[in-house]
C-alpha positions, 0 to 999 in steps of 0.5 A: 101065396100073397103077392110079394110087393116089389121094394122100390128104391128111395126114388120111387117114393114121394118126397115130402117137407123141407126136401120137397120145396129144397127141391122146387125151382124158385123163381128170378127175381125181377130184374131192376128195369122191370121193377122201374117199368112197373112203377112207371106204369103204375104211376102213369095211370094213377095221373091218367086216374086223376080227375080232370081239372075244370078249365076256367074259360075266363083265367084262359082267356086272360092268359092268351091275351098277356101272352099275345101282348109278351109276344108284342113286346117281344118283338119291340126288343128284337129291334132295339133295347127300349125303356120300361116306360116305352114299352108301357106307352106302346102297350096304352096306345095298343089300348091293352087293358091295364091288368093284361098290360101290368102282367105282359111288363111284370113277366117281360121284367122277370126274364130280364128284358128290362133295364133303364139303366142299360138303356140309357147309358147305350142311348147316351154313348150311340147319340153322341157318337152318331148324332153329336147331341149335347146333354140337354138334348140327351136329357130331353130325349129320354125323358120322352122315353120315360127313364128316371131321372136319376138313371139319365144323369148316371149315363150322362156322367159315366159314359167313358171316352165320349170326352168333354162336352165343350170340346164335342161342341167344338168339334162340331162347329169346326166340321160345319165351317167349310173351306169356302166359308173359311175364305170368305171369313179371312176375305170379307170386310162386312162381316156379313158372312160371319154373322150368317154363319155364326146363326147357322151354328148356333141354330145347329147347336141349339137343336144338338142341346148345347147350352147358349153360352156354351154355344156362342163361345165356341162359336166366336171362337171357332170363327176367329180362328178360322178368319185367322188362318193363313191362306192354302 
């Protein structure tokens, strides 16, 4: 009598079709951070894939040197504001090549280093104050430093509260005039030392940049009052 095969149950029996992937585990999806790793990899050795370009030995050189001289002008700036014709000037004296140095003042500009006009509008109000100069001399003095015309007589008329310029001249006589040469100008019978005096002033006046007539007629009228003065 043959064998009788056992019947197995629906388990024992191999699964096939849909049912058998329905029954496979799919796996996790990568998570959003790997997906950026991977990308991130990759790209970084495509970049690190790339052909290197060939560095030209004469444009570096070029670069190093406008370098160095924007470091210079760098330096200038970090005392005081200067004029772009200033700058350009202490460049020609260093013997810059004149490509380096148009490069070095172009890349000053771009930052926002320069500006004629600020400087010469601080320039004015600073020597007024410190140095009691007249409008000539502020005229002559940035001149030397190479501001445009236009730009110096901007600053010399815009200056706030620096008052007028006659009276700033009359200041300036009347604090050269000491008490001593004050007695001596309401004593003297010569005139001897009123004339010295009036010189002295008006070499100082004309040093400081006030004009001539301006000078001698604050002058003569300072030296009035003053011998006019009633006695301490």
């Amino acid at each position: 009598m043959a064998p009788q095969h056992a019947r197995g149950g629906a388990d024992d029996h191999p699964v096939t079709g849909a049912a058998a992937v329905d029954q496979k585990s799919s796996p996790p999806a990568p998570s959003r951070e790997a997906r950026t790793r991977t990308r991130l990899t990759e790209r970084t050795q495509e970049i690190l894939d790339r052909p290197r370009p060939v560095v030209d030995p004469e444009h570096a050189e070029r670069e190093r040197a406008v370098v160095h001289e924007c470091r210079y002008l760098m330096r200038l700036l970090s005392t005081r504001r200067r004029s772009a014709g200033e700058m350009r000037e202490r460049l020609t004296q260093r013997e810059v090549p004149g490509a380096i140095a148009h490069e070095a003042m172009a890349r000053i500009d771009r930052a926002g280093l320069i500006d004629d006009a600020v400087f010469a509008h601080e320039w004015v109000q600073q020597r007024r104050v410190l140095r009691a100069l007249g409008d000539e001399a502020l005229r002559r003095e940035l001149e030397k430093k190479r501001v445009a015309t236009e730009l110096i007589e901007e600053a010399l008329s815009s200056v706030q509260d620096s008052g007028d310029e006659e009276q700033r001249c009359r200041d300036l006589v009347q604090s050269r005039i000491g008490h001593r040469d004050r007695e001596q100008l309401r004593t003297e019978r010569d005139g001897a030392h009123r004339r010295r005096l009036s010189r002295r002033l008006d070499a100082l006046l004309t040093r400081k940049g006030y004009p001539g007539s301006l000078a001698i007629h604050v002058i003569s009228a300072e030296l009035r009052a003053a011998a006019q003065e009633p006695a301490d």
